[in-house]
C-alpha positions in Angstrom: 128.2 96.6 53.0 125.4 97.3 50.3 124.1 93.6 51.6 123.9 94.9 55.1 122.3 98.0 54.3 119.8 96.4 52.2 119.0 94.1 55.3 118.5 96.7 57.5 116.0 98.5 55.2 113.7 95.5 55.1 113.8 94.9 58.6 113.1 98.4 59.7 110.2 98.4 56.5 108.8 94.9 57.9 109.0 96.5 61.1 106.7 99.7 60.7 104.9 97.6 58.3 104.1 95.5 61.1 103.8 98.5 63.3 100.7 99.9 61.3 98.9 96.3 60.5 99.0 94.2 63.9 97.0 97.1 65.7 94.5 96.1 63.1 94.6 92.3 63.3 94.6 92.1 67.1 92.7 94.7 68.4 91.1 94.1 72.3 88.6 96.7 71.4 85.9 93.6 70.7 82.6 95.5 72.1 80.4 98.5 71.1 79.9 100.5 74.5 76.1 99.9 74.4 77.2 95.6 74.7 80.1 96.6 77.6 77.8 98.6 79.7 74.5 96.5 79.6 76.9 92.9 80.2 79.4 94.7 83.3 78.7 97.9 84.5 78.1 97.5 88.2 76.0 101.3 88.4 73.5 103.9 87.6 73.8 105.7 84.2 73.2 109.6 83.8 73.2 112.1 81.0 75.8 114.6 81.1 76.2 117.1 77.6 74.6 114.1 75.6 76.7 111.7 76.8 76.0 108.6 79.4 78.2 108.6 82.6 78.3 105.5 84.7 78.8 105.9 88.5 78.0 103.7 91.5 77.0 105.2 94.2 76.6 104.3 98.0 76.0 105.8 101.9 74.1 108.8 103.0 74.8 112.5 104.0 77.3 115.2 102.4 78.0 114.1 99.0 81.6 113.6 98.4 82.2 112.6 94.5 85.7 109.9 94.1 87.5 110.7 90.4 89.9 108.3 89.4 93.1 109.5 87.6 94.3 107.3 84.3 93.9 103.7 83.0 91.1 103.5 85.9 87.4 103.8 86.4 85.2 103.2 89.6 87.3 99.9 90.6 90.2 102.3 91.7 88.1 103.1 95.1 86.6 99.7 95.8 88.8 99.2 99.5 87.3 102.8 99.6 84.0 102.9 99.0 82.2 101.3 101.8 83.8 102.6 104.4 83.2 106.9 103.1 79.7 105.4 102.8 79.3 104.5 106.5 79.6 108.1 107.5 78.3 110.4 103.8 76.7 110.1 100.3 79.0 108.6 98.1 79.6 108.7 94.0 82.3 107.6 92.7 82.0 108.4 88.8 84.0 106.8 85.3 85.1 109.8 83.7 84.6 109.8 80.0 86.5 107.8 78.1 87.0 105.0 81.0 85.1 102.1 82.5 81.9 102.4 81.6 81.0 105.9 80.3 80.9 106.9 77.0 83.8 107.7 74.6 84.5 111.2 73.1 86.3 112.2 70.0 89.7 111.8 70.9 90.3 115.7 70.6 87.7 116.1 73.1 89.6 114.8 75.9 91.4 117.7 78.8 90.7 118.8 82.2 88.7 121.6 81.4 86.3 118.9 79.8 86.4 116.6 82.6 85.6 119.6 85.3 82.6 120.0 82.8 81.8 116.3 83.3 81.9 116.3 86.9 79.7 119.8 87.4 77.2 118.4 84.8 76.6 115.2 87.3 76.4 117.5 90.2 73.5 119.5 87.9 71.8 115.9 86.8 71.6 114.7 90.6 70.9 118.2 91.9 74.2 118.2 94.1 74.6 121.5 94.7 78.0 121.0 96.8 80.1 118.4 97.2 83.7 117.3 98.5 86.1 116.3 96.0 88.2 113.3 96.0 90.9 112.7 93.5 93.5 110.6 92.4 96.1 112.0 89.0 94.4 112.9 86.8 91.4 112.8 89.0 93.0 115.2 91.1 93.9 117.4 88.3 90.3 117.3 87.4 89.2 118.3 91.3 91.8 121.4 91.0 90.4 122.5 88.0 86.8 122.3 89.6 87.7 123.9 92.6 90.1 127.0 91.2 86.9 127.4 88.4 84.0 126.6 90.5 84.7 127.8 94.2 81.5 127.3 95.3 80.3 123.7 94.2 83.2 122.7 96.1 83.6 121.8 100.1 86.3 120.2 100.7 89.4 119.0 98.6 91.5 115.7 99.4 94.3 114.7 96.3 96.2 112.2 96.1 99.3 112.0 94.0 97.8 114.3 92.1 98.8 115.2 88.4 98.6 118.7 88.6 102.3 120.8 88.5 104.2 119.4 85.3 106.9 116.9 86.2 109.7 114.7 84.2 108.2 112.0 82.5 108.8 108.3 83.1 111.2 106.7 80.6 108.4 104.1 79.7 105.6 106.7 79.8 108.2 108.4 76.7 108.7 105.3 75.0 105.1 105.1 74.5 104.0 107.7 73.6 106.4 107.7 70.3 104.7 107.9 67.0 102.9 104.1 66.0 104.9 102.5 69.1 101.9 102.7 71.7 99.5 101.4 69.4 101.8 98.4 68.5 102.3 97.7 72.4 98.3 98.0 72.9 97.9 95.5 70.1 99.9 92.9 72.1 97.6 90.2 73.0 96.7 90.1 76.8 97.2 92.0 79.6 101.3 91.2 80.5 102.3 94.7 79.8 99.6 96.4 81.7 100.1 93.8 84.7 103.8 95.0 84.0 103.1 98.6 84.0 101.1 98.8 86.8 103.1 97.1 89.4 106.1 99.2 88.7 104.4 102.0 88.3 101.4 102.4 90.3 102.6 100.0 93.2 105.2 99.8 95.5 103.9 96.3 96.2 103.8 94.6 93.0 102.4 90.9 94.6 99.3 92.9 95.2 98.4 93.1 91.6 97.0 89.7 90.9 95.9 88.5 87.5 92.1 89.1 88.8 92.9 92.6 89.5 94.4 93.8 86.4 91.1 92.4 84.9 88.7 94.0 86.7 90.8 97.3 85.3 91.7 96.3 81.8 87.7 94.8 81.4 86.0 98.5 79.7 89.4 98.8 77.6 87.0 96.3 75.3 84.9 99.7 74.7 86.0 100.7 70.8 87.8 104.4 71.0 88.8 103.2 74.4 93.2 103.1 73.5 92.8 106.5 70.5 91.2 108.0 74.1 93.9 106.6 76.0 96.6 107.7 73.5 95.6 111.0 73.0 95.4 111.8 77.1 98.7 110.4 77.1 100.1 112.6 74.5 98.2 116.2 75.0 96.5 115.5 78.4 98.8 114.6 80.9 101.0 117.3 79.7 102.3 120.7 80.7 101.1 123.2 82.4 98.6 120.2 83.4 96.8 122.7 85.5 98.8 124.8 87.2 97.3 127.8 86.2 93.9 126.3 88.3 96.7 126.0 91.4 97.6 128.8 91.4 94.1 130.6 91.3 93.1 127.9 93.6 95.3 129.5 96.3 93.2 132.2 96.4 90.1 130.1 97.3 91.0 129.4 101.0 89.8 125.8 100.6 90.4 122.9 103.0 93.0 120.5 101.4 94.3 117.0 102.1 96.8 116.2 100.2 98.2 112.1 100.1 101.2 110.6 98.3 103.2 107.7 98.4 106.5 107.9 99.4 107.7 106.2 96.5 105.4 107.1 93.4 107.1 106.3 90.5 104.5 108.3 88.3 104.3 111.8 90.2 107.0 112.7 92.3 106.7 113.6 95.8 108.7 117.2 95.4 105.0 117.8 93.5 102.7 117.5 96.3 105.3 119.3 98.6 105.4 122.1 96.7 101.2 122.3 95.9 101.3 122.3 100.3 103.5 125.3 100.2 101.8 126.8 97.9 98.1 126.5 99.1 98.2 127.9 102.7 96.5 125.7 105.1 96.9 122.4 103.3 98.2 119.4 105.0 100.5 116.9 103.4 100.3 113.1 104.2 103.2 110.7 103.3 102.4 107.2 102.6 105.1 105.0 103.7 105.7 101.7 101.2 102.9 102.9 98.9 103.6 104.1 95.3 101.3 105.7 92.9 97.8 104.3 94.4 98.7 105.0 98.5 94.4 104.6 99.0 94.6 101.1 97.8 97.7 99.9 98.8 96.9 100.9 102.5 92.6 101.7 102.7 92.5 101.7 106.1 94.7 104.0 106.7 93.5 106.4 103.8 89.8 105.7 105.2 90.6 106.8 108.5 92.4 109.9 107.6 89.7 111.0 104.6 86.6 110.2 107.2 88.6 112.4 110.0 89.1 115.0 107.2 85.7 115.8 105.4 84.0 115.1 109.0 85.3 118.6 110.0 
């Protein structure tokens, strides 16, 4: 018995031992953001509160501004893009902390910062109103500058937006436990975000190719890119998210499109239902075979409808 117990102490030792050392030895951060942004970002650069944010932008008419919601950065809207472009003034932005902006301190991470982040771009390119489009956390961020800012804001559409606190996902738990996330970002490659991201953020898993998770994991390089990622995790995507901001929102009589995929395994449906009852005058779209990302898995269908809806 005293053999046995001895045995399991060193394994468990040797096993937070390893825990704490192999983020260390194997860490994918391998680039200062300065190298990152001057080898791959694809954009412009502006100053916002001292810090560069990267955003591509494309089109001409209304501005309407894209925020991406968590792991992502501009790539999210790519099947997007062109075709909002056709018809107004697109920008679709990296908020800090992802693809190609800069990094903050990892306590400087929440929505109210972001909604900073994305009225300081409007102030840099003298947009003085814009529609929003958001995905998660992007739509989080969109709430939060509509309910505060009323009238930088046209139009709203959201999809499967992380706004009303919901159950987590039993892997979205497991990693967030103290030293286990870091181990799992230490892993060499990208298996467990290609993993993660087809059960997660697609209904469709085939449609996330090796080249595709790439193209996402490729500013995840920048060092403070997983403490940002972590910390979000942990005391971001939390509650009350921003439910305060939908409920003062609903007093804003603002057009609202709301779009989620019938089977998100991230953010459930009953979410979005209840944000539609809640703001009067909202429509709600279900994506049918879509999960988490319904303007990627099916952008023609999403283009259509978000074209039809800010053209009003």
């Amino acid at each position: 018995m005293k053999k046995l117990i001895t045995i399991l102490i060193v394994c468990v030792g040797l096993f937070s031992l390893m825990i704490l050392i192999l983020p260390k030895l194997t860490s994918k951060e391998s680039c200062t953001y300065e190298q990152a942004a001057e080898k791959s970002a694809k954009g412009k650069f502006v100053t916002v509160g001292e810090k560069k944010v990267h955003y591509i932008e494309k089109g001409s008419g209304e501005p309407v501004i894209l925020i991406h919601g968590f792991l992502y950065h501009t790539t999210m809207w790519k099947n997007n893009m062109d075709a909002l472009a056709e018809n107004f003034k697109v920008y679709t932005i990296d908020l800090f902390g992802w693809g190609f902006s800069e990094r903050l301190n990892e306590n400087e991470y929440s929505f109210e910062r972001y909604a900073k982040q994305v009225t300081g771009f409007m102030d840099a390119l003298n947009i003085q109103k814009a529609s929003l489009v958001g995905q998660s956390m992007g739509g989080g961020t969109a709430v939060y500058v509509a309910a505060h800012h009323p009238g930088r804001v046209k139009r709203l559409i959201l999809v499967d937006p992380a706004v009303l606190p919901y159950p987590e996902t039993i892997t979205g738990r497991i990693y967030q436990l103290p030293f286990l996330g870091e181990f799992l970002n230490a892993i060499p490659g990208d298996a467990l975000l290609k993993g993660n991201i087809e059960r997660l953020w697609f209904y469709d898993g085939s449609k996330v190719t090796q080249e595709y998770v790439k193209e996402v994991a490729q500013p995840l390089c920048i060092k403070g890119s997983y403490a940002g990622l972590m910390y979000i995790l942990r005391n971001v995507l939390k509650a009350p998210f921003v439910e305060k901001e939908a409920h003062l929102l609903a007093k804003r009589n603002k057009p609202i499109l709301i779009i989620h995929g019938r089977e998100d395994k991230a953010v459930p449906l009953d979410n979005s239902k209840a944000l539609n009852d809640l703001w009067t005058g909202s429509s709600l779209v279900i994506f049918e075979k879509a999960g988490h990302t319904p303007q990627e898995e099916h952008p023609e269908k999403f283009n259509k409808l978000a074209v039809d809806f800010l053209s009003r």
